[in-house]
C-alpha distance (Angstrom), angle and dihedral (degrees) to the residues before:
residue distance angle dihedral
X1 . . .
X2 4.19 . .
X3 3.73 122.5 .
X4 3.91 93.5 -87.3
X5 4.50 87.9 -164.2
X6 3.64 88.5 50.8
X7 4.21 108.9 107.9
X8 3.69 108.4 -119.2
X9 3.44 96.4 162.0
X10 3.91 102.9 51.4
X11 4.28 106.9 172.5
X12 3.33 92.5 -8.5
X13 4.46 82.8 67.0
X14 3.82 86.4 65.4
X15 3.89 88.5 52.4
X16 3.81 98.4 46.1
X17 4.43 88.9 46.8
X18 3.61 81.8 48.2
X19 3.96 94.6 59.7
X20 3.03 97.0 30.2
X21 4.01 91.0 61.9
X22 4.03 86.0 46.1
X23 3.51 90.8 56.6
X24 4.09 93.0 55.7
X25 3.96 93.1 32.9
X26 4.09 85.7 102.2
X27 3.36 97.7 36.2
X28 3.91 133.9 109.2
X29 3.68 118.4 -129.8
X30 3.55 94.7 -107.1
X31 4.08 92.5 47.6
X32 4.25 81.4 49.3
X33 3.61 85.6 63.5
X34 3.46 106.9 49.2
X35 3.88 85.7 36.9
X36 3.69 86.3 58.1
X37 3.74 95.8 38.2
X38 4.18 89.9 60.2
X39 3.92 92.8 44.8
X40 4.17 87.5 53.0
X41 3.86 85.2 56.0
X42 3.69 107.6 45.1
X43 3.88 83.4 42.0
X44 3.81 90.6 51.4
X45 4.05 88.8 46.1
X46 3.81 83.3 53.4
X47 3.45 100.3 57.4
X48 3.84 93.0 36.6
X49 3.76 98.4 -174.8
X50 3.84 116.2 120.0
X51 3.78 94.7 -158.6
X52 4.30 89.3 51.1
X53 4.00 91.5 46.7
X54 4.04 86.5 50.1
X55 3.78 97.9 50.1
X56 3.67 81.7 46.6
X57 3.70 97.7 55.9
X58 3.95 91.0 42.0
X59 3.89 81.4 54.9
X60 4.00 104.8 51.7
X61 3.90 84.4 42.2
X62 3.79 90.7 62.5
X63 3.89 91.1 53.7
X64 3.89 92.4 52.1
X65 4.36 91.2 156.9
């Protein structure tokens, strides 16, 4: 398993928040989430490692605010 809080995307992480905030600028709350909810799983099919996608959940369920 990688380091999943070390910062692999450096400037390029301001870009990607960026888009990603275009892409929901129009959106309703409800379209948000299921925008949101299809990114999380073609990101978890990308990394494709059960063990990194659990860490990750564990993670995000720290930060609950």
């Amino acid at each position: 398993m990688t380091d999943i809080l070390q910062d692999r995307l450096g400037p390029a992480g301001d870009r990607f928040y960026a888009e990603l905030m275009a892409a929901q600028r129009a959106l309703s709350n409800e379209e948000a989430q299921r925008f949101n909810a299809r990114l999380i799983l073609l990101m978890a099919n990308a990394i494709g490692d059960g063990e990194t996608l659990s860490a990750l959940i564990r993670e995000a369920a720290r930060h609950k605010a």
